[in-house]
ZADO-937944 format. One record per residue (C-alpha): residue number from 0; residue in three letters; x, y, z. Coordinates in Angstrom, 1 decimal, always signed. Example, Ala and Ser with C-alpha at 12.3 -4.5 7.8 and 13.67 -1.06 7.14 Angstrom:
residues 2
zalo pos 0 code ALA X +12.3 Y -4.5 Z +7.8
zalo pos 1 code SER X +13.7 Y -1.1 Z +7.1
//
This chain:
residues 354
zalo pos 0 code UNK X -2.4 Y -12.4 Z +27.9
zalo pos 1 code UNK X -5.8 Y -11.4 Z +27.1
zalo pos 2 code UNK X -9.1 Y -13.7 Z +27.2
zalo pos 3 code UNK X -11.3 Y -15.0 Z +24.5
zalo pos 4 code UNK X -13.9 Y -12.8 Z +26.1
zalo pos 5 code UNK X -11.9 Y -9.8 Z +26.3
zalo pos 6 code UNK X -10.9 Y -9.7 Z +22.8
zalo pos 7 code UNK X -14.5 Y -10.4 Z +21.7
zalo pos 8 code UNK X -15.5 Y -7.3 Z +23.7
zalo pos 9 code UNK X -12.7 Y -5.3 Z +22.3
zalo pos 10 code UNK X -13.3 Y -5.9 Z +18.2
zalo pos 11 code UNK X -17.1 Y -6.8 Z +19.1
zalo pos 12 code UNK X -17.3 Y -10.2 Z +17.5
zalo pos 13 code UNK X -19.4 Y -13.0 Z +18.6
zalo pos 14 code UNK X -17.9 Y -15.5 Z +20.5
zalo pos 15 code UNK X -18.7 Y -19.3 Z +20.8
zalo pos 16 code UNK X -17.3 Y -21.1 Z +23.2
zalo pos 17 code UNK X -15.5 Y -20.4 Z +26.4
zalo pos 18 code UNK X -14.6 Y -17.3 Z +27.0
zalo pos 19 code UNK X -11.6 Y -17.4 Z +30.0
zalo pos 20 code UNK X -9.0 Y -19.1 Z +27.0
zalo pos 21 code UNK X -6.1 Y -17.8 Z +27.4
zalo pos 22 code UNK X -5.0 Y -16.6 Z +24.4
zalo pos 23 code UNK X -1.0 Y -16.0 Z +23.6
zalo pos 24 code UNK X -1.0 Y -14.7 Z +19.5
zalo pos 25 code UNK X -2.0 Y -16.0 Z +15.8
zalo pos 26 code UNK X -0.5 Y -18.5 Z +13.7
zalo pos 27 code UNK X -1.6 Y -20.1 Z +10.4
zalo pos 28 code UNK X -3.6 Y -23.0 Z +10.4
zalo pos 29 code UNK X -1.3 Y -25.1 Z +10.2
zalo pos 30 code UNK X +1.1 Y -24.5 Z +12.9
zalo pos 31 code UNK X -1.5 Y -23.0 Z +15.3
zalo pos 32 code UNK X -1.1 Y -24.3 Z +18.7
zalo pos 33 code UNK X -4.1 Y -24.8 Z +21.4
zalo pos 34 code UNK X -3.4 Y -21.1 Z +23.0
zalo pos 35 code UNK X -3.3 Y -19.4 Z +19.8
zalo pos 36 code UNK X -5.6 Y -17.7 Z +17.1
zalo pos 37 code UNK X -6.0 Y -18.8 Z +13.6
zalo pos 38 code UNK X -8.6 Y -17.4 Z +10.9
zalo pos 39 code UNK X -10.9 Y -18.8 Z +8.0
zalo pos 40 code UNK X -11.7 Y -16.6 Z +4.8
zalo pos 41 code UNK X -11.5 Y -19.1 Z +2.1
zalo pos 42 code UNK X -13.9 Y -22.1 Z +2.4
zalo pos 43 code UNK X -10.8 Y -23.5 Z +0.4
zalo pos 44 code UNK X -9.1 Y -24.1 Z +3.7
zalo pos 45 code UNK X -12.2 Y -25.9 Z +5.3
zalo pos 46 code UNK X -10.5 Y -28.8 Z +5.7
zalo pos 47 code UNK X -7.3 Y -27.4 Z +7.0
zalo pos 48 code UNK X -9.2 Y -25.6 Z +9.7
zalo pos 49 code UNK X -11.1 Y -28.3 Z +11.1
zalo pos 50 code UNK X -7.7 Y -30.0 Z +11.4
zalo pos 51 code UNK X -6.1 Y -27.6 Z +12.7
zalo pos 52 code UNK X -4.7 Y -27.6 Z +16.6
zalo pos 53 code UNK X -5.7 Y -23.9 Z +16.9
zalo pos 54 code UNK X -7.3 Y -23.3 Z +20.0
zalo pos 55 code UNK X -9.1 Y -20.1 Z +18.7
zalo pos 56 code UNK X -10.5 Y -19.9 Z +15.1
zalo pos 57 code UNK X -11.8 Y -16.3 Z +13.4
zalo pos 58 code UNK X -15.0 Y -17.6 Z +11.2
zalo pos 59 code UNK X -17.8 Y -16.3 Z +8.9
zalo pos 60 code UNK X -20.7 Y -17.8 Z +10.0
zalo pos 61 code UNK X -21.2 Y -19.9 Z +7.2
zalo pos 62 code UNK X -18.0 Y -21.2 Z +7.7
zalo pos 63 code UNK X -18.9 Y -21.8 Z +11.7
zalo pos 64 code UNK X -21.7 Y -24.0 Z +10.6
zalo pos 65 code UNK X -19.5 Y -25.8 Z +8.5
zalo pos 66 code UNK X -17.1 Y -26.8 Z +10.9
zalo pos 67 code UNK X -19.1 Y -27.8 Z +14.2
zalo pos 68 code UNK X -21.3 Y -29.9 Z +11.6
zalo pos 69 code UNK X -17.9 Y -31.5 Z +10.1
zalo pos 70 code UNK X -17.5 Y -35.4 Z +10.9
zalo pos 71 code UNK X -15.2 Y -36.3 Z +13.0
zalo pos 72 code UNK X -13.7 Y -33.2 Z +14.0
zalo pos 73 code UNK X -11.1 Y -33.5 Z +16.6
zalo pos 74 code UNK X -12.1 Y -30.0 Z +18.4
zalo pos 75 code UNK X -15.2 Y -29.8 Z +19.6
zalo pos 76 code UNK X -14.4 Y -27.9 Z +22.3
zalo pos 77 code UNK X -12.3 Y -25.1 Z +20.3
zalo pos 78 code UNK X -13.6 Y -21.4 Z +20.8
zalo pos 79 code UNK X -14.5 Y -19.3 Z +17.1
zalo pos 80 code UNK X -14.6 Y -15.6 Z +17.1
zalo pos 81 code UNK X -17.5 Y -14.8 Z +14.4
zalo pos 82 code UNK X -17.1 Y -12.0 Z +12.1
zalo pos 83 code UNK X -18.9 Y -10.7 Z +8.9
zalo pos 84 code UNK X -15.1 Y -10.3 Z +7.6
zalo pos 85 code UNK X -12.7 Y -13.0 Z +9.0
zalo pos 86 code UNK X -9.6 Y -11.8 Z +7.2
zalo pos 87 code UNK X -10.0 Y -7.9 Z +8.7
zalo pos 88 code UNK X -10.9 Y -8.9 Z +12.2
zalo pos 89 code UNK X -7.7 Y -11.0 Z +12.4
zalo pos 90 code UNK X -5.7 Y -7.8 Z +11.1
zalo pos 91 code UNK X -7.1 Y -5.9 Z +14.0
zalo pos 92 code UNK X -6.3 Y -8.8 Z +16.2
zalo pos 93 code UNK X -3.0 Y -9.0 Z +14.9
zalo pos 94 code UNK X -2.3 Y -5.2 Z +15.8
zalo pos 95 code UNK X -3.4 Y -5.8 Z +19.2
zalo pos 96 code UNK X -1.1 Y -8.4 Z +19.5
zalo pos 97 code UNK X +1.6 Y -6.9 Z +18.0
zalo pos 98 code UNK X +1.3 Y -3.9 Z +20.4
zalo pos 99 code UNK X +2.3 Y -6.2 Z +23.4
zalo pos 100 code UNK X +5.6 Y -6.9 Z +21.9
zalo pos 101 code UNK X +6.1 Y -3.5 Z +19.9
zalo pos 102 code UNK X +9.5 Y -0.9 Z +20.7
zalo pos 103 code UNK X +8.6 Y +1.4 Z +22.7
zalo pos 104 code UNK X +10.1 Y +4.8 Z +21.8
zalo pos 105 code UNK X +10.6 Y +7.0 Z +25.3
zalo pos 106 code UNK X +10.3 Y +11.1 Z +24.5
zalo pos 107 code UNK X +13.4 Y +12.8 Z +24.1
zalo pos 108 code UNK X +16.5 Y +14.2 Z +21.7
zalo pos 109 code UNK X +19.2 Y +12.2 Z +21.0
zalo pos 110 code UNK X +22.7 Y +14.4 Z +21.5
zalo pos 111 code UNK X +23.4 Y +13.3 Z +18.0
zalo pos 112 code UNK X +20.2 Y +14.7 Z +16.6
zalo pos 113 code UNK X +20.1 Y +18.1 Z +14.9
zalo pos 114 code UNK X +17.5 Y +20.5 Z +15.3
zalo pos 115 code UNK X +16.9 Y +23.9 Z +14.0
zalo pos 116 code UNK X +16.5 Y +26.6 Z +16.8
zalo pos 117 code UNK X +13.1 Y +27.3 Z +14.5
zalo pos 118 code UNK X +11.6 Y +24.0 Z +14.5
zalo pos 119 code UNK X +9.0 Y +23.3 Z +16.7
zalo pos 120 code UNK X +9.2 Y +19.6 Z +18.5
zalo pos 121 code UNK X +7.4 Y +18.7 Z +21.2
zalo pos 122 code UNK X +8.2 Y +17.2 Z +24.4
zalo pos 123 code UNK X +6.7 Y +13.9 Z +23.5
zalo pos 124 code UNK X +8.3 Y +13.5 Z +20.3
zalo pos 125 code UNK X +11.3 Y +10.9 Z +20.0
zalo pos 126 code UNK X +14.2 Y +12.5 Z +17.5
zalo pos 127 code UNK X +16.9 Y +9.6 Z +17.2
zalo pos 128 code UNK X +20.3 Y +9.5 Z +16.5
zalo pos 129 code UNK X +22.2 Y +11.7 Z +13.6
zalo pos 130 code UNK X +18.7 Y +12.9 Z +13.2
zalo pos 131 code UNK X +18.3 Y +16.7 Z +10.7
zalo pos 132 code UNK X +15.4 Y +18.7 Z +11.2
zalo pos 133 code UNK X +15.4 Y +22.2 Z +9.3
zalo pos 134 code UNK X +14.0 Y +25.7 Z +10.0
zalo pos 135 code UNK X +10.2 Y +25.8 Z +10.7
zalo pos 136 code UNK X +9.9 Y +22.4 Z +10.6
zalo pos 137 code UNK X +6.5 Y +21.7 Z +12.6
zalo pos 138 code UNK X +6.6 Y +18.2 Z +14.4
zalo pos 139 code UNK X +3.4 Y +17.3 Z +16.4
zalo pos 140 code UNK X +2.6 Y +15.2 Z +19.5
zalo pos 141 code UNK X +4.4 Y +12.1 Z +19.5
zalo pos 142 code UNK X +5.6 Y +11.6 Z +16.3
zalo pos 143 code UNK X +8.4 Y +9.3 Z +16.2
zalo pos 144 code UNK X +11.6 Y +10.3 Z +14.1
zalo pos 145 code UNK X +14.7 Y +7.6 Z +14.0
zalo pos 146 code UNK X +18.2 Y +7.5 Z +13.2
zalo pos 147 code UNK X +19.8 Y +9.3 Z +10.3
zalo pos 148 code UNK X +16.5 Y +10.5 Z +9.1
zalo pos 149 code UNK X +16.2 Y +14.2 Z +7.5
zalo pos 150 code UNK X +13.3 Y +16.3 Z +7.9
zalo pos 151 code UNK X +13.8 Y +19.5 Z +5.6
zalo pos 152 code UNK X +13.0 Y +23.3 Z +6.4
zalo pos 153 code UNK X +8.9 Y +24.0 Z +6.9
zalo pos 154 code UNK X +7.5 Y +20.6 Z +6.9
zalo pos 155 code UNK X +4.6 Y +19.4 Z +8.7
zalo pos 156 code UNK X +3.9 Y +16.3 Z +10.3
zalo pos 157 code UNK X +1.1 Y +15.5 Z +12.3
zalo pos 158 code UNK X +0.5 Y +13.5 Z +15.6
zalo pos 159 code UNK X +1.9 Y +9.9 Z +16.4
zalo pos 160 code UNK X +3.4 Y +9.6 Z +13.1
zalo pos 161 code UNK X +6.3 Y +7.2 Z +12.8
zalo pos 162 code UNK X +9.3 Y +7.7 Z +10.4
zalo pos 163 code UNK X +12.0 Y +4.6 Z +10.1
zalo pos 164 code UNK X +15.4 Y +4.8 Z +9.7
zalo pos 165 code UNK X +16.9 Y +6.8 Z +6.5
zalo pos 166 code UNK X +14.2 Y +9.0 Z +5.5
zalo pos 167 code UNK X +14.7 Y +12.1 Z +3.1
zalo pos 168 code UNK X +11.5 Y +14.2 Z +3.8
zalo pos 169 code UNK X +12.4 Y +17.6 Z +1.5
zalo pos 170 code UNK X +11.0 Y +21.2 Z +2.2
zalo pos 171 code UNK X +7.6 Y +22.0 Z +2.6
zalo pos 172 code UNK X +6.3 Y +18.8 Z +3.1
zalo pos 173 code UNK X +2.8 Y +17.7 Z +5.0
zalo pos 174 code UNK X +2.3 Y +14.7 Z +6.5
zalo pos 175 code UNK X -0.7 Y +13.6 Z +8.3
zalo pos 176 code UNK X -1.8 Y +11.5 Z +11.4
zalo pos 177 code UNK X -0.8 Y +8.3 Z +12.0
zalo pos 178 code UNK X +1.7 Y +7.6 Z +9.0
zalo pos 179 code UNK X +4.1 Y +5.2 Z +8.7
zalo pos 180 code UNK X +7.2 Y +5.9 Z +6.4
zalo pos 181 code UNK X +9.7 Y +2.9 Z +6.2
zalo pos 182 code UNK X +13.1 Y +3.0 Z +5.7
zalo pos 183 code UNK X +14.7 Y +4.9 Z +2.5
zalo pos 184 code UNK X +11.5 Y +6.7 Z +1.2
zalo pos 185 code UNK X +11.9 Y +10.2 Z -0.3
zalo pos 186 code UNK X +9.0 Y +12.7 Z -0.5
zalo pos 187 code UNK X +9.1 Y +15.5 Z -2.0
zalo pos 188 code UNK X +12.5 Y +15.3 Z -4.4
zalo pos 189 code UNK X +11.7 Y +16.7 Z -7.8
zalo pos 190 code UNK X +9.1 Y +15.8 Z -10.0
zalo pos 191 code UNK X +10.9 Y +14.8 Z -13.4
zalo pos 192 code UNK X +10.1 Y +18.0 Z -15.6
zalo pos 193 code UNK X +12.4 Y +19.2 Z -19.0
zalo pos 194 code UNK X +11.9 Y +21.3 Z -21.3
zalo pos 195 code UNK X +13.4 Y +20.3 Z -24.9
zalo pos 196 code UNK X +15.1 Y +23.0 Z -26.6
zalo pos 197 code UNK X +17.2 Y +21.2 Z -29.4
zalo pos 198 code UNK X +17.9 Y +22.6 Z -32.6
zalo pos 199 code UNK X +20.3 Y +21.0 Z -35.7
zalo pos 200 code UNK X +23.5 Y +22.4 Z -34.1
zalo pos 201 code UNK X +22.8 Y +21.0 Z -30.7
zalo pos 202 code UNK X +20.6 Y +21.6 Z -27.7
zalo pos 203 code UNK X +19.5 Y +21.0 Z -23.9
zalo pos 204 code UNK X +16.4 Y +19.8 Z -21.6
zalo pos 205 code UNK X +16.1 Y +22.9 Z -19.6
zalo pos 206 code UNK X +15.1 Y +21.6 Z -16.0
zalo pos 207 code UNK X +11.1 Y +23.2 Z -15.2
zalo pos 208 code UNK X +11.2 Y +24.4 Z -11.4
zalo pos 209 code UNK X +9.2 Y +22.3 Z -9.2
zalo pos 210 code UNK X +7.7 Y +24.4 Z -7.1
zalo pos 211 code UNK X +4.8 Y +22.5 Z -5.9
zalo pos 212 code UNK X +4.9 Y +20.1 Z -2.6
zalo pos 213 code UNK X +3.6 Y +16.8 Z -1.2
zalo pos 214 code UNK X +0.5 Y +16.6 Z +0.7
zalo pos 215 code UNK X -0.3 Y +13.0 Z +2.7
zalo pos 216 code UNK X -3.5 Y +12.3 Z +4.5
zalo pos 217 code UNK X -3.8 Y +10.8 Z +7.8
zalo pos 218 code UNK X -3.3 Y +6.9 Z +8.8
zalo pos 219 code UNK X -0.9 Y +6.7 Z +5.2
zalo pos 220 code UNK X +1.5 Y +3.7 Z +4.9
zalo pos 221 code UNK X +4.8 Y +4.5 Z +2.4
zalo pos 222 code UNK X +7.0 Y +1.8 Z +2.0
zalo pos 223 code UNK X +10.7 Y +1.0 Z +1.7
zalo pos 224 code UNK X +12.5 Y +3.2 Z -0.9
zalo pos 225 code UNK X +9.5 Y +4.5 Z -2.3
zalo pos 226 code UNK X +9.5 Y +7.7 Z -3.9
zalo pos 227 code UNK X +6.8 Y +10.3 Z -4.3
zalo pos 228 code UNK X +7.6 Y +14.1 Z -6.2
zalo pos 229 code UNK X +6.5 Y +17.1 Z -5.3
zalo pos 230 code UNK X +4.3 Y +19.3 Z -7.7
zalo pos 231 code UNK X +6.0 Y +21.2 Z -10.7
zalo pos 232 code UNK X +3.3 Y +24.3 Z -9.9
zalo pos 233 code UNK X +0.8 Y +22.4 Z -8.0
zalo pos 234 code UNK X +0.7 Y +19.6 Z -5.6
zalo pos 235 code UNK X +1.0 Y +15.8 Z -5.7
zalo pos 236 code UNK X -1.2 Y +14.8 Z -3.0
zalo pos 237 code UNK X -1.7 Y +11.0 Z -1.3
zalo pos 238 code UNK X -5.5 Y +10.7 Z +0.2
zalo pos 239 code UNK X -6.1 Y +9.2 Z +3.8
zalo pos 240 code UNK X -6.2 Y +5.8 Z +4.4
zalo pos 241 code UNK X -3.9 Y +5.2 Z +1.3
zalo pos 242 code UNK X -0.8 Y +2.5 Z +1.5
zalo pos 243 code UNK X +1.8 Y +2.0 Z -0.4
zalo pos 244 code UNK X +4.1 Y -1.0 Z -0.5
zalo pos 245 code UNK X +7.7 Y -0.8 Z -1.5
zalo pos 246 code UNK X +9.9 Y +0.5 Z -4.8
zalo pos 247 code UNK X +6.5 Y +2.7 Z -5.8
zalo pos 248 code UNK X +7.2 Y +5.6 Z -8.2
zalo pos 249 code UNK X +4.8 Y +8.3 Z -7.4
zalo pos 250 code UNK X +5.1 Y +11.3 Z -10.2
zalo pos 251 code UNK X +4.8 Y +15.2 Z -9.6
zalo pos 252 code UNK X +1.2 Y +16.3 Z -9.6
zalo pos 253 code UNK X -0.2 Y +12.7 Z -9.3
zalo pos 254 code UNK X -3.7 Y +12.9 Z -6.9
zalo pos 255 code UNK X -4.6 Y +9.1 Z -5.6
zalo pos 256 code UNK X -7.7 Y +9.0 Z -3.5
zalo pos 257 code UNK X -8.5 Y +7.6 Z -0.2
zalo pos 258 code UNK X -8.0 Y +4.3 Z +0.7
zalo pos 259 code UNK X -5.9 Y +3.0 Z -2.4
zalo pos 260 code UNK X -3.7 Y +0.2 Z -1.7
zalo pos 261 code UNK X -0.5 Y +0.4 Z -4.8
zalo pos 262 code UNK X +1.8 Y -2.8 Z -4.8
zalo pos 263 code UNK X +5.3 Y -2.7 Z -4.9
zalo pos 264 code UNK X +7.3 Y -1.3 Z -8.2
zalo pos 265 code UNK X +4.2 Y +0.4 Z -9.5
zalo pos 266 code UNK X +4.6 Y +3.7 Z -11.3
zalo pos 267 code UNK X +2.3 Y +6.5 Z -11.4
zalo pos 268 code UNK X +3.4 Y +9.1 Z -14.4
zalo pos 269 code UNK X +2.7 Y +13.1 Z -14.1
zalo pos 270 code UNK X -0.6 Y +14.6 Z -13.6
zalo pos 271 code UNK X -2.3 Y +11.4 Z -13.5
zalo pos 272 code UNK X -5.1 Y +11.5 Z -10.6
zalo pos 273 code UNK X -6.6 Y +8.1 Z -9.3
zalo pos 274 code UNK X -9.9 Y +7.7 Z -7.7
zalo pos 275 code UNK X -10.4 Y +6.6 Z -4.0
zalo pos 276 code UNK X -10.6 Y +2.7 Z -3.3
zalo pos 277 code UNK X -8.5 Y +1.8 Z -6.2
zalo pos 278 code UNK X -6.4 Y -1.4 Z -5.9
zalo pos 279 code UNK X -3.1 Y -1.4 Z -8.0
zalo pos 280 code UNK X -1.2 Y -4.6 Z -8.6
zalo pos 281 code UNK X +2.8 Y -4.9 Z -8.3
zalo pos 282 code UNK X +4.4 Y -3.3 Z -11.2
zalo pos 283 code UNK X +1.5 Y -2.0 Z -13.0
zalo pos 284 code UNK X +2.2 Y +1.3 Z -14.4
zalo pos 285 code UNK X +0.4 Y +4.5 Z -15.7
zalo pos 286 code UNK X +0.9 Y +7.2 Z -18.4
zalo pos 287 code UNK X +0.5 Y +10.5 Z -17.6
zalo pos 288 code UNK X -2.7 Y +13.1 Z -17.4
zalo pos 289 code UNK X -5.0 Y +9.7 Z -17.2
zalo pos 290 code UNK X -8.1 Y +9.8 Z -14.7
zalo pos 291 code UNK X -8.6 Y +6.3 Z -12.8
zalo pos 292 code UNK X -12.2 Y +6.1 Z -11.7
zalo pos 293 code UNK X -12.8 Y +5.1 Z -8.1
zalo pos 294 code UNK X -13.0 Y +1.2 Z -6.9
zalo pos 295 code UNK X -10.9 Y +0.6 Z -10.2
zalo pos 296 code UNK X -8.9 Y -2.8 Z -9.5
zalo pos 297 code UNK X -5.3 Y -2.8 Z -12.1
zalo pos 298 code UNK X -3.8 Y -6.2 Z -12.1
zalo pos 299 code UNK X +0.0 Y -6.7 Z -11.7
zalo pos 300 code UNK X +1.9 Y -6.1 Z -14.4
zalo pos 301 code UNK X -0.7 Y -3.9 Z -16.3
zalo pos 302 code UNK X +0.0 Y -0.8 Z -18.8
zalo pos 303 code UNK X -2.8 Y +2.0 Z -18.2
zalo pos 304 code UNK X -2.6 Y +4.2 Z -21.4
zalo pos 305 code UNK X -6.0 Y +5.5 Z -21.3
zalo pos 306 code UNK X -8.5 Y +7.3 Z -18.6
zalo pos 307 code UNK X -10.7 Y +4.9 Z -17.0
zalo pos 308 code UNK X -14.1 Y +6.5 Z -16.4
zalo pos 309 code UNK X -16.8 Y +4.0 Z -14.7
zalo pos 310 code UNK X -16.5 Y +2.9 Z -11.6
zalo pos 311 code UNK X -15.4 Y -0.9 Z -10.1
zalo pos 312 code UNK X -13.7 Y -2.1 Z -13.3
zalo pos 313 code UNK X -10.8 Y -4.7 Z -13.9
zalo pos 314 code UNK X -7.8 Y -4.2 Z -15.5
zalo pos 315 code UNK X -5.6 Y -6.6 Z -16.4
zalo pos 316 code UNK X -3.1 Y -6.6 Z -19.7
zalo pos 317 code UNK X -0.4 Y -9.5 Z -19.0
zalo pos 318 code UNK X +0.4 Y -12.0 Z -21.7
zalo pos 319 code UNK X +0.7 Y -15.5 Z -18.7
zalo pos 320 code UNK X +4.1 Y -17.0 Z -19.0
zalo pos 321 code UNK X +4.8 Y -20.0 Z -21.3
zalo pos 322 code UNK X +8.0 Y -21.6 Z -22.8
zalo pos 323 code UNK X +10.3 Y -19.8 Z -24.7
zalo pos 324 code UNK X +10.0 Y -21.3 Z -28.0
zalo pos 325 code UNK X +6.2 Y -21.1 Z -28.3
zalo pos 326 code UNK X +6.5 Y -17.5 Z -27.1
zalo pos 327 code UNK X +8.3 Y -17.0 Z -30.2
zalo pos 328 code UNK X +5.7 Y -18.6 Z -32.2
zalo pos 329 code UNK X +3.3 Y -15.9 Z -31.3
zalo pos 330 code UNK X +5.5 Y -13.4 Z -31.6
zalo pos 331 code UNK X +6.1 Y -13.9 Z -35.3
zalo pos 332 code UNK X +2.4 Y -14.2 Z -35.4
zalo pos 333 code UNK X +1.8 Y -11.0 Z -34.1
zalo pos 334 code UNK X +4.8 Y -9.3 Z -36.0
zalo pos 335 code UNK X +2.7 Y -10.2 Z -39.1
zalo pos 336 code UNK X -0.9 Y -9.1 Z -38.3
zalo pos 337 code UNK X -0.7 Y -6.0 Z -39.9
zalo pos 338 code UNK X -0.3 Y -7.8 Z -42.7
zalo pos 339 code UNK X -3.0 Y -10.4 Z -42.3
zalo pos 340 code UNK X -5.3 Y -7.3 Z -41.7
zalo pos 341 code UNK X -4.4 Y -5.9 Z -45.2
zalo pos 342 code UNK X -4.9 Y -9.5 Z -47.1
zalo pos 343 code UNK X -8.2 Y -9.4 Z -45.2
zalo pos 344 code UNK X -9.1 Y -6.0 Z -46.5
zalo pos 345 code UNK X -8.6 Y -7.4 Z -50.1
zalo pos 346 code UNK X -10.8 Y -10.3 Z -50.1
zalo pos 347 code UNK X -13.5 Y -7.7 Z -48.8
zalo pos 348 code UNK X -12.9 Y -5.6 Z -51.3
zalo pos 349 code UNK X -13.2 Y -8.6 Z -53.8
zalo pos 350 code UNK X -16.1 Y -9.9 Z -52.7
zalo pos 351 code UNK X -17.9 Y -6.6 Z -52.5
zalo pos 352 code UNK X -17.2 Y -5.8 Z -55.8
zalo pos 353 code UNK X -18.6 Y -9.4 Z -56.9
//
């Protein structure tokens, strides 16, 4: 278990208070016991944390003076880690917590797996059970691959890359360093592209090649059963740093930028390119061949029809729930505004003319 001091040193934090706690992992505030870590980032919980029974507290230092000046607080003696950004610094905590208890995944080729006499996998690599890995597949040091996972012909993926369970990776594919793909995401399956040839006697949607690929950054998080296309002619490409929760629709020859973070069921049509730093509520959704500028924040729920040029903006289009029958109250409103609009045009009209 590590010491107050040695985490401070670790994630260079201030510390107040002593250092030789021992310190066992984090709770919430509320059920924090004396050997674990807790963390204020919403002066909302003031009052919670200064109750609290954590023995260890991550604090801004606004919120450090707040506390040790609070009367009657029962913990004088509790130890704060203080950081310019609470909420991260217990992420990174977290991690290194996590590490002590994470699987550890020896080297090695299950006798299930099945690899291509033309793939390249290295020593340090773990391939699990009922494993596929195509022709000129390219793996690189320690990536992690588990069971019934399929890694197509000429794909790349980078160092210390983990792939869950049920994984469809298709041909062609890169991956970068550090990625994470959970359990029942496909990358690289074909970008939805038809041609319509109808006429009056009948007709088809000829299917358009996708010939393009998918291109991920380094340190990218894809989430269960999320899907991202390849290219129809050029690539769909996920930027660095990017993570993506579950059920996301990621369209051929979509471009999102560094850093993004895209809630789960959001759908990103064709061709559209988002900027880097963008945050994308749950189950907003975009049309095609739109340009999201970067730092642009979409709220849950949203429609994006139009190309959002300046920086840093908010987004939100969701009517807030109410009940049922007042619902249709509005609606009848708004089934008659065109209307309204005309009447209105009228009595302009009239009282121009007088």
């Amino acid at each position: 278990m590590p010491t107050a001091l040695d985490l401070a040193e670790q994630f260079q934090v201030s510390l107040v208070g002593d250092g030789s706690l021992l310190l066992e992992g984090l709770a919430p505030l509320e059920n924090a016991q004396p050997n674990q870590i807790s963390f204020l980032s919403n002066p909302l919980y003031r009052k919670t944390a200064a109750d609290s029974s954590a023995g260890a507290l991550i604090v801004s230092q606004a919120d450090l003076d707040f506390l040790q000046q609070e009367p009657g607080s029962q913990h004088q003696s509790r130890v704060y880690f203080v950081a310019k950004n609470p909420y991260a610094t217990f992420a990174r905590f977290a991690q290194s917590f996590a590490q002590l208890h994470a699987p550890v995944y020896k080297s090695g080729v299950h006798g299930s797996a099945v690899i291509d006499p033309q793939a390249t996998v290295p020593a340090s690599c773990h391939i699990g059970p009922f494993v596929h890995i195509g022709a000129g597949v390219i793996l690189g040091e320690r990536v992690v691959v588990l069971g019934n996972s399929s890694i197509a012909r000429n794909a790349k993926i980078a160092d210390d890359t983990l792939i869950y369970p049920n994984v469809s990776i298709y041909c062609d594919i890169t991956i970068g360093k550090r990625c994470i793909i959970h359990s029942g995401a496909v990358i690289g399956a074909d970008g939805f592209g038809f041609a319509p040839d109808f006429s009056a006697k009948g007709g088809e949607w000829v299917k358009i090649p996708q010939t393009g690929t998918v291109v991920i950054g380094d340190d990218v998080e894809v989430g269960s059963s999320t899907t991202i296309d390849r290219g129809a002619m050029s690539n769909t490409i996920i930027g660095s740093g990017t993570k993506i929760d579950n059920q996301v629709q990621i369209a051929h020859n979509v471009i999102i930028g560094n850093c993004c973070v895209i809630a789960g069921c959001a759908a990103i049509s064709g061709s559209t390119k988002i900027g880097h730093f963008c945050i994308i509520g749950g189950a907003a959704n975009f049309a095609g061949h739109l340009t999201i500028a970067d730092r642009t924040t979409v709220s849950g729920n949203t429609s994006i029809i139009r190309s959002i040029t300046e920086p840093g903006q908010h987004f939100t289009g969701v009517y807030p729930s109410m009940p049922h029958s007042a619902w249709e109250k509005n609606a009848a409103i708004l089934r008659g505004l065109d209307k309204i609009r005309q009447r209105l045009r009228l009595l302009d009209k009239r009282n121009t003319a007088e």
